[in-house]
N, C-alpha and C positions, 0 to 999 in steps of 0.2 A: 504494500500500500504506500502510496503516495504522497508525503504532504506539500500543502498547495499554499502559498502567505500571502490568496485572496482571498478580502474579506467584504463583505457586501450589504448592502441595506436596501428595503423596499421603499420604492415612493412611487407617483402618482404613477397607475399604467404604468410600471416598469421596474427598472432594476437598475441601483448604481454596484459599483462593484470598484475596489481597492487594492492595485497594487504597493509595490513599494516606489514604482518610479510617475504612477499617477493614478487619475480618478477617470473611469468609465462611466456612465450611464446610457441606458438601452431604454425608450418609451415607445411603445404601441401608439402612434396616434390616433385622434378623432376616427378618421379614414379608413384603417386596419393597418396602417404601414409603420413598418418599424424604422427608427428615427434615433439616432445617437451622436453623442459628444463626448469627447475627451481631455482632459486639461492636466498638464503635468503638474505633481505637487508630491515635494517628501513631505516624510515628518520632520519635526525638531526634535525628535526622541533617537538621535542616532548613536554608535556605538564611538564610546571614546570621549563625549559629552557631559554635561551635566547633566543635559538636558535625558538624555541616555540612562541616568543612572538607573538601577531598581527602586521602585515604588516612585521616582519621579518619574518616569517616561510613562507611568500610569495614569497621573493627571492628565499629560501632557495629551497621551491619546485621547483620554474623557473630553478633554475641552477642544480638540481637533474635531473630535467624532461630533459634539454638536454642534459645531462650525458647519461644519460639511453638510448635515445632516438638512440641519435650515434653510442652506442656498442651494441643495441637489431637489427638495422636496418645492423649491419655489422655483429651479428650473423645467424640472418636470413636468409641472401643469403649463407651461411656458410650450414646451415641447408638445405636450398631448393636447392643444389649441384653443388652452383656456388661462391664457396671460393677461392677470387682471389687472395690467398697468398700460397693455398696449392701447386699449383704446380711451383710458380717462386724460381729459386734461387736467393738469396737477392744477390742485387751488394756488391761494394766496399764503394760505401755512406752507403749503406743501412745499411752493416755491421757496419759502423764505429756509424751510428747515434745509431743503440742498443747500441754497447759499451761504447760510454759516457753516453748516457742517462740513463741505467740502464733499457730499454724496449724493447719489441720486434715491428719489426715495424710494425705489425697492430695495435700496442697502439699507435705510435710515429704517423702513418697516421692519424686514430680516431682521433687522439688530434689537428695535424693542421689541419684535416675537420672541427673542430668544430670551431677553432678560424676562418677560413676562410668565415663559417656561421653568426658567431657573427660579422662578418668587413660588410658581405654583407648585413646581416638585418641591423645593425649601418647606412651604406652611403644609402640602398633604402629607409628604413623608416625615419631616420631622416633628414640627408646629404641632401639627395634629396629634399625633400619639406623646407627646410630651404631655401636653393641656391635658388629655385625657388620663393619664398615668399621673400627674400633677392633681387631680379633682378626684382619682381612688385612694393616693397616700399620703396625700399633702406632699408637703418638703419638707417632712423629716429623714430621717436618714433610714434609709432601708433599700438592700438591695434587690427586692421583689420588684421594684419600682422599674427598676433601669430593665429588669428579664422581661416585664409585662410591659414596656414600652417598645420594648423591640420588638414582641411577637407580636404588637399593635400595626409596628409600621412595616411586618410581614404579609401582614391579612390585609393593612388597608393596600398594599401593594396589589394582591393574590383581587382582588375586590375590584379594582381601577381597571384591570386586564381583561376583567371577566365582563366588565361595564363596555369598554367598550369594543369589544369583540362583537358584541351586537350591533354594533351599528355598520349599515352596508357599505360604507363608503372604504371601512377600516377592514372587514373583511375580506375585501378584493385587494388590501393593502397584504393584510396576513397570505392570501393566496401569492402574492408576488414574491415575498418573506418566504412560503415553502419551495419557491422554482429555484429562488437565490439556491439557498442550504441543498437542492437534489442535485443543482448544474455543479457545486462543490464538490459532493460527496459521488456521483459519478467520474469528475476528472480524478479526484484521491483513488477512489476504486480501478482505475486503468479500464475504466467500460469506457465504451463508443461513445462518444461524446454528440448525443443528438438526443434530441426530444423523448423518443418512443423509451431509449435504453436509461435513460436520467427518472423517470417518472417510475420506475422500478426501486431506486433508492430510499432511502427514509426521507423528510420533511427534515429530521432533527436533528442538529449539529452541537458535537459538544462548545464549539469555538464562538458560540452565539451572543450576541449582547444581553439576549435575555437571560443566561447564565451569570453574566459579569454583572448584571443588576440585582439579582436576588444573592449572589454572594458581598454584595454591595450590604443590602440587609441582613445575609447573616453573621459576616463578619465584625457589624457595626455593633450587633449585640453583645460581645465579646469585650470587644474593646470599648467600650462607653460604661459598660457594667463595670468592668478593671480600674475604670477613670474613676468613676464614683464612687466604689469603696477607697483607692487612694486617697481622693479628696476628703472624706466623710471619715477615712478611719485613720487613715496615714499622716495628711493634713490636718484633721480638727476642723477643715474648714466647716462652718456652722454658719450662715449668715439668717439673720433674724426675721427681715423682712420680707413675707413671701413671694412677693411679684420683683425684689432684687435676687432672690434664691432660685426663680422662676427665671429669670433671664441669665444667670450666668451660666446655666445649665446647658442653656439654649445655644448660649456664646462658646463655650467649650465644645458644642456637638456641630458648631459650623465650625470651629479653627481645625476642628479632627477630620471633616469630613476629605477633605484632599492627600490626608493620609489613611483614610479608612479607602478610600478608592484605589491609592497606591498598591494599597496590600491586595483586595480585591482584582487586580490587575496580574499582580504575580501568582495571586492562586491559580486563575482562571489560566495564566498559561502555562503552568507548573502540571496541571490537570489534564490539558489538553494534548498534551505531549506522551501520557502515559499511561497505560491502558491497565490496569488492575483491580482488584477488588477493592482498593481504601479510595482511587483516585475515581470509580466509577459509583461511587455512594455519594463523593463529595457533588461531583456533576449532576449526581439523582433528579434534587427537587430544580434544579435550571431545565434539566430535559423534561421533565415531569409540566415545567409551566411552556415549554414550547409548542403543548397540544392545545394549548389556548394562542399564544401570537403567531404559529404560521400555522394555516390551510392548509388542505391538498387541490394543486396548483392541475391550469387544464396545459395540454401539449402548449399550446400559441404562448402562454406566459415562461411556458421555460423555454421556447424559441428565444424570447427578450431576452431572457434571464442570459442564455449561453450568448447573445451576440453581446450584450455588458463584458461578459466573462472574455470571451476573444478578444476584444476590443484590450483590456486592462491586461491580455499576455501577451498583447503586441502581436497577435498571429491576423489580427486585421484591422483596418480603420474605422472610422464614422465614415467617413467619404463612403465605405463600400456600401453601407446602409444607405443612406441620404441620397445615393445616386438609382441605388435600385428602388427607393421609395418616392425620386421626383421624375424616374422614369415616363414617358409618356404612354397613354394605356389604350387600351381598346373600350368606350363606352359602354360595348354589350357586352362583353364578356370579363374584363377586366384583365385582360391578358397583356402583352404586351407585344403590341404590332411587329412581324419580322416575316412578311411575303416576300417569297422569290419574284423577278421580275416577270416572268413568264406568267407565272400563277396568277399575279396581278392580272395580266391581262386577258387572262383569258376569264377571269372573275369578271372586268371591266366588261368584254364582250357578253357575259352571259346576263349582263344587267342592262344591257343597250339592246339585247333580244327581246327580252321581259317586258321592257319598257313598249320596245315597235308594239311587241302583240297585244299590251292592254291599251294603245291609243287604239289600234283595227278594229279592237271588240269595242269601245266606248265607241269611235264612230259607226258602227252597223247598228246598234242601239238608240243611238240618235235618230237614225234612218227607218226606224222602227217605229219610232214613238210617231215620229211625224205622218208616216200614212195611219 
């Protein structure tokens, strides 16, 4: 078996996909044609780096991965013929906010979607199971607090997935999500790299985000629980007033969280690399929630899926898409016109027959009516 160091995420109709020397994306359009672009980009998490080291190159990818994630999922719909920027004229804000900022405002939108993302995962995963764990124990000291706040911001995780896995738009997101992980785990497998032989694979990868997220959560309960008995029994820390005891809490559990990701990051490839009974327990509940975020995908979505995947191993271009997608087509059949010359003409003549014989019969019909 194979390993493969692409990695990939679903967005609108389609599939982006991740090398180490750039970024693919594959869209199905409006149309039915498939439609792709490519853009070079490392990481800053390289070897020999700071930015490289362990448990830093961890962030460093978390905070790539939702860069990326935000301007692949707003080119997407760009691509699939629903660019909600191409036909509005910008206002008066709109204009003024490019002019300071130096951006156009599908950058200046992207950027506050994504803090607005980073506020709403901040108050549901943490916020929220603090408060709630915060109104069972107070803020006294007790370590049940920090275990029942973790298994809080497990469920309300397991809960938010399950929410919106119902709705159709994210569904067909999840289906795109199962073509990525089969077009992977076909090329690992050394199968034939085509539709029919890829849909024979599993949906579930151990190398998934949704794996590195729920070890996100359970690592966090580990380490926050360790933080709190330090501070409570190692420290003495005690502080009186419960809405200042209530916030430092909160303030320790965002300075940790970019080292709680870090570690998160090396499990998950520490894991993925090794195939055992302690390292296939660890993977369990990530694979376990992957029957919830990806689908089972139809052929046409893992045709996208593999041309993403081609495209980001340099075995073909976007040009090759994009030409045979602005190709010109046959109206009836959708085929794409290629008669030999003869052929033509002798089609030509059998339409200029057709034609004499149905003017002969309209005139003797004429001739007809009239006596």
């Amino acid at each position: 078996m194979r390993r493969c160091a692409v990695g990939g995420q679903a967005v609108m109709e389609g599939v982006m996909m991740k090398s180490d020397e750039g970024i693919a994306m594959a869209v199905r359009r409006a149309d039915g044609k498939i439609v792709a672009t490519y853009n070079k980009q490392t990481t800053r998490a390289k070897k020999g780096t700071f930015w490289g080291l362990p448990i830093v190159r961890g962030v460093v990818a978390l905070f790539e991965s939702l860069s990326t994630g935000m301007k692949t999922t707003t080119e997407s719909a760009r691509m699939y013929g629903e660019d909600a920027f191409a036909e509005e004229e910008p206002s008066k804000f709109e204009k003024w906010l490019a002019k300071t900022f130096g951006k156009s405002v599908e950058n200046i939108v992207i950027g506050v979607a994504a803090v607005l993302g980073i506020l709403l995962a901040v108050g549901l995963f943490m916020f929220l199971p603090q408060l709630i764990a915060s109104l069972i124990f107070g803020e006294g000291k007790s370590v049940w607090r920090s275990l029942v706040e973790g298994l809080l911001r497990v469920g309300i995780y397991v809960g938010y997935l399950l929410a919106v896995s119902g709705i159709k738009d994210m569904r067909r997101i999840f289906m795109y999500h199962g073509a990525e992980h089969k077009t992977i785990s076909c090329y690992e497998a050394e199968d034939e790299l085509d539709p029919a032989h890829a849909m024979k694979h599993s949906r579930l990868h151990p190398r998934c985000g949704t794996n590195y997220l729920f070890l996100v959560m359970a690592i966090s309960i580990f380490v926050l629980t360790i933080v709190d008995v330090v501070f409570q029994y190692g420290f003495h820390i005690n502080i009186a007033n419960k809405l200042l005891a209530f916030l430092f809490r909160f303030g320790t559990r965002l300075l940790l969280l970019p080292l709680i990701a870090g570690l998160s990051y090396e499990v998950l490839r520490w894991a993925a690399k090794r195939d055992n009974w302690f390292t296939k327990i660890v993977r369990a509940p990530g694979m376990g929630l992957q029957y919830i975020t990806t689908k089972e995908p139809t052929e046409d979505m893992i045709e996208v899926a593999m041309a993403a995947f081609y495209i980001a191993m340099g075995e073909r271009t976007p040009e090759y898409y994009n030409d045979l997608a602005d190709a010109p087509e046959d109206e009836a059949d959708g085929v794409i016109v290629d008669v030999e010359p003869a052929e033509a003409a002798h089609a030509a003549e059998t339409t200029e027959n057709a034609e004499a014989a149905e003017k002969a019969e309209a005139t003797e019909a004429e001739g007809t009516d009239a006596e």
